[in-house]
N, C-alpha and C positions, 0 to 999 in steps of 0.2 A: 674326478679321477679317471684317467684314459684308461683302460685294460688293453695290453699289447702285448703280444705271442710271438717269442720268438723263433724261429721254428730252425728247427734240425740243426744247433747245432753244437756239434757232433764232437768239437774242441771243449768246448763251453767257453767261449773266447768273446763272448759279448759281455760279459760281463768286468772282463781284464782289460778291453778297451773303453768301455764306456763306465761314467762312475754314478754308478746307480745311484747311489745316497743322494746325488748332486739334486735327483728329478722326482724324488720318493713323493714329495706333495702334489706332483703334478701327474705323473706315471708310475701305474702298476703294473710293472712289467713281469711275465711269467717264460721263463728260459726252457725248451723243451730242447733235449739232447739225442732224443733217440727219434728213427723213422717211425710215420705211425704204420700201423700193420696196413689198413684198407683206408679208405675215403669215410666207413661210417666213423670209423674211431676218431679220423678225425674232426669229421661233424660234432662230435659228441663234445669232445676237450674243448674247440674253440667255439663253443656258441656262445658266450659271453662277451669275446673281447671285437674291439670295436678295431684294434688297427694289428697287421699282422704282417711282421720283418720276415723275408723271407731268403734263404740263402740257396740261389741259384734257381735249377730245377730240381731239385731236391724230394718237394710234395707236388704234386698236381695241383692245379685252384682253377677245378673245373667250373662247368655252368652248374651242375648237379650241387655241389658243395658252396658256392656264392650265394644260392639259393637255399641251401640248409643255414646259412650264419645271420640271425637277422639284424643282429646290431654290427656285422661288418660296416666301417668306413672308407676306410686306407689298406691300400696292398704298397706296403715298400720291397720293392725287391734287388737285390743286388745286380749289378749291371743295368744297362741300357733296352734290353732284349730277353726276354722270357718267355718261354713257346711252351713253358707249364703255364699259362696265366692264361685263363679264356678273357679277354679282353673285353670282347663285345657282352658278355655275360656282367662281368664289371662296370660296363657304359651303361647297363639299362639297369642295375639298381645305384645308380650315380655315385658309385666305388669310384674314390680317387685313388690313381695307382701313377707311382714315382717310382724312377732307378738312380744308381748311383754312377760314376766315373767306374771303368774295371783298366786296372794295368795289365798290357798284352804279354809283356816280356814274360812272366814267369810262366806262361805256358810255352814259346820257343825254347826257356832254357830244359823246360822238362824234357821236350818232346828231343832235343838233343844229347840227353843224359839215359833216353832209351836208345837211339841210334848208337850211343856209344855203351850202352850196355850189351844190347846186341852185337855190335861188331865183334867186341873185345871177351865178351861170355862171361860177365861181370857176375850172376846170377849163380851159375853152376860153380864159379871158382869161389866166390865168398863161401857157398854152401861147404866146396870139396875142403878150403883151407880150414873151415871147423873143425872138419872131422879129422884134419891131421895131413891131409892130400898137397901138395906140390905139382902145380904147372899140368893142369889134366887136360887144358886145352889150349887151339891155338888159333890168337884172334886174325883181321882184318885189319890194315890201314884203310884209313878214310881218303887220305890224297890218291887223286886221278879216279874216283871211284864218279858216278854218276847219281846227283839226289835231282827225283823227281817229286814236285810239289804239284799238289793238286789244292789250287788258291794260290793266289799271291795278293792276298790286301795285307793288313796289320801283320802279321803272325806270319801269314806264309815269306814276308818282304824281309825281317828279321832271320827268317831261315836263310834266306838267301844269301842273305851278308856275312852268315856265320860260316856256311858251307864252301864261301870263295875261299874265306881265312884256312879254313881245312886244304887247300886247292882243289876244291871238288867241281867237278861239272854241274850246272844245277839249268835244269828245265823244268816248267810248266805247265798246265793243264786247266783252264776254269770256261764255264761256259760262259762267262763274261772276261776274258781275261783283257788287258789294259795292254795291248800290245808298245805303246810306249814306255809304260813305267818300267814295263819288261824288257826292254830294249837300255834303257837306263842302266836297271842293277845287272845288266850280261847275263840274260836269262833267256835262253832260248827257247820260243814259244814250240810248244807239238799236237799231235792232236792226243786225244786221250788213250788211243791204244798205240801210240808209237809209243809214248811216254813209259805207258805199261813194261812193254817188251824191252825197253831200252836199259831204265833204270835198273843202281844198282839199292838203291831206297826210296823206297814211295812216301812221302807223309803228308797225311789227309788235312788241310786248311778252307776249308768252306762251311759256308754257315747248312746248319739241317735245314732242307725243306723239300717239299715233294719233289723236287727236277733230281735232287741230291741224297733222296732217300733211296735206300740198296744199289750206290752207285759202283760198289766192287762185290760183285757176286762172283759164282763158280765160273762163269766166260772171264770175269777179269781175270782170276787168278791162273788161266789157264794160257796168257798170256804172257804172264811175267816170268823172269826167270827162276830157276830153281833157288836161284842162291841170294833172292833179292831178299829184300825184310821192307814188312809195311808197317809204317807207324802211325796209330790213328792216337792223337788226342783232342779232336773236336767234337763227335757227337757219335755213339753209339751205332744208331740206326743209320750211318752213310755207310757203313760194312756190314753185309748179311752175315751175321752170325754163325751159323749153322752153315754154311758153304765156309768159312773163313776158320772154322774146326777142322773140318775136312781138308782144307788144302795142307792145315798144319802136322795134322793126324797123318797125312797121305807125303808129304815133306816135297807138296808142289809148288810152296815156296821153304825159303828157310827157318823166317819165322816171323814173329810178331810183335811190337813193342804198343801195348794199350793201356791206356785211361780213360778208354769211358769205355760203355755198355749198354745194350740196348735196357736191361734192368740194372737200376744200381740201389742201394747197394747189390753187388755181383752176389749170388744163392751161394751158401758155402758146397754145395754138391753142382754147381756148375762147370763142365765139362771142361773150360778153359782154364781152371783150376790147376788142371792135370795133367797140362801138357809142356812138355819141358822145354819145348822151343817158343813157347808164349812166356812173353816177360811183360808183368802186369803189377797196375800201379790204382790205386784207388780213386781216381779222379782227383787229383792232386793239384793238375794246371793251373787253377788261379788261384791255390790253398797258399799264399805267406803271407805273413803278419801286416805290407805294405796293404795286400790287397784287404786284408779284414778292418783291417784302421778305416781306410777307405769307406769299404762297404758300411760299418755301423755306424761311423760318423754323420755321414750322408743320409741314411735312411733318418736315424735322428733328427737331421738336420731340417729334411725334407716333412714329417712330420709336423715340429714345428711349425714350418712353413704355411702346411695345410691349417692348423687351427687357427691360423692369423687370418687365414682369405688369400692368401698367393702362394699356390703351391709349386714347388720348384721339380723340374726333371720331369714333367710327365709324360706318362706313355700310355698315348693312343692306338 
C-alpha cells in the first residue's frame, strides 16, 4: 500500500475528482486542506508517506525537508514548472518528480476581470450597492486606452488578442521578446520604461526568476502615469511589495489589480488588505475545475506510471 499526501488542498477537490474507493487497495491516500504553519510541521506529518501530490507552490519542498522524509519517492506536482521543488535536492535522493498539462486561459480571463474591475470600480460599487448606495462612482472605457504587457508567450499572446477586441492599443516589454510573433498580433514592441510611461495598464506576464525578480520597484512606479493601474497575476516577488504599498498609499499610480504575493496565503494584518485602490484576489489564476481535473488526473496518472518503471512528465 503506497501512502500519498496530498497537500494543500484548500477546496478539498481531490477527492470529487478522483474516486478514491476506485484505488483503496492499492493507495492510501491522506488529503490535507490547510497550509502547514513552518517546514518542521511539515516534516513531522509527512514522514511516512512515500509519494506527495502537490498543488502549485503552495508548500516549499526544500533540500532541508527532502532530507527529513526518508521514505519520500515521487514529488507529483501540478504544472510543468515548480520553483518551490529543490530539484537538485530530489536528483540526489533519486526522488522521481513529474508534472502535469496546466491550461493558460483561465489566468488571461482573470487577469482581465481585474482590469475590468479596476477600470469600472466593481469592488467599491458591489460593496456601496449593499449598503443601499447608487452610482458612487465613475468608471473608464477600455477602447483607445493603451495596455502594456510585460511578456508576451502563452498568457501575455491571449492578452493581446483580447485587448484588440476591446480596441485597445497593446505594447510589449520582455527581455526576450519575439519581435516577430510581436509583429504578427499588432503589438508594438518598447523598451521597458517607454512602455512604463506610456501605458494606460501594465499587466505582468513573465516567468519569476532572478533577471525578473523586483522588476517594478519605486523608480518603476515613478514612471508610470498617475492614472495607470498594474496588474500582476504571475508571481508575487516580480513587484516589490513594500514600494508597490507606497505608490498605492501615495496614489502614484491609481491602483492595483493582484493575485499573487510575495507570502501567500496573504497575513490577514497585511497592509494590502487595506487599501481601497488594491483590488485583490487569492491566487485564483489557474483555480477551475478544467484545470483541477487536469492536475489530479495526471499526477494520478503519472504515479502509476512511475510504479510500472516508465514514468511519464518528468522534471529535471
Amino acid at each position: 500500500m503506497i501512502k500519498v499526501a496530498v497537500l494543500d488542498d484548500y477546496q478539498n477537490a481531490f477527492e470529487h475528482i478522483i474516486e478514491i474507493d476506485n484505488f483503496k487497495d492499492k493507495y492510501n491516500f491522506q488529503i490535507l486542506n490547510e497550509p502547514f504553519l513552518n517546514e518542521a510541521e511539515a516534516s513531522v506529518v509527512l514522514q511516512e508517506f512515500e509519494a506527495l501530490f502537490i498543488m502549485r507552490e503552495r508548500t516549499p519542498i526544500t533540500k532541508s525537508l527532502i532530507e527529513s522524509l526518508p521514505n519520500l519517492k515521487y514529488l507529483m506536482t501540478s504544472g510543468m514548472r515548480n520553483k518551490a521543488i529543490d530539484l537538485e535536492a530530489a536528483k540526489s535522493r533519486n526522488i522521481i518528480v513529474c508534472g502535469t498539462e496546466l491550461n493558460s486561459n483561465p489566468t488571461a480571463e482573470l487577469a482581465w476581470m481585474l482590469i475590468l474591475g479596476l477600470a469600472r470600480n466593481i469592488k467599491q460599487e458591489v460593496d456601496n450597492m449593499f449598503q443601499g448606495y447608487w452610482q458612487t462612482s465613475i468608471g473608464l472605457e477600455l477602447k483607445g486606452k493603451m495596455l502594456g504587457l510585460i511578456g508576451l508567450g502563452k498568457i501575455g499572446t491571449q492578452m493581446a488578442n483580447i485587448a484588440r477586441a476591446f480596441g485597445m492599443e497593446v505594447v510589449a516589454w520582455s527581455e526576450n521578446l519575439d519581435l516577430t510573433h510581436a509583429n504578427k498580433l499588432g503589438v508594438l514592441p518598447m523598451s521597458k520604461e517607454d512602455l512604463l510611461a506610456s501605458s494606460d495598464i501594465i499587466s505582468i506576464h513573465v516567468v519569476l526568476g532572478e533577471r525578473y525578480k523586483n522588476l517594478i520597484t519605486s523608480k518603476e512606479f515613478k514612471l508610470m502615469k498617475k492614472t495607470s493601474f498594474l496588474i500582476n497575476t504571475s508571481r508575487g516577488p516580480i513587484v516589490n511589495e513594500s514600494d508597490l504599498i507606497k505608490a498605492l498609499e501615495d496614489e502614484t499610480i491609481a491602483g492595483a489589480g493582484l493575485d499573487v504575493y510575495v507570502k501567500e496565503p496573504l497575513p490577514q494584518d497585511h497592509k494590502l488588505r487595506f487599501l481601497s485602490n488594491a483590488l485583490l484576489l487569492p491566487h485564483l489564476g489557474y483555480v477551475t475545475a478544467e484545470n483541477y481535473a487536469l492536475f489530479y488526473s495526471q499526477m494520478l496518472e503519472n504515479l502509476e506510471s512511475c510504479l510500472e518503471g516508465k514514468p511519464l512528465r518528468t522534471i529535471s
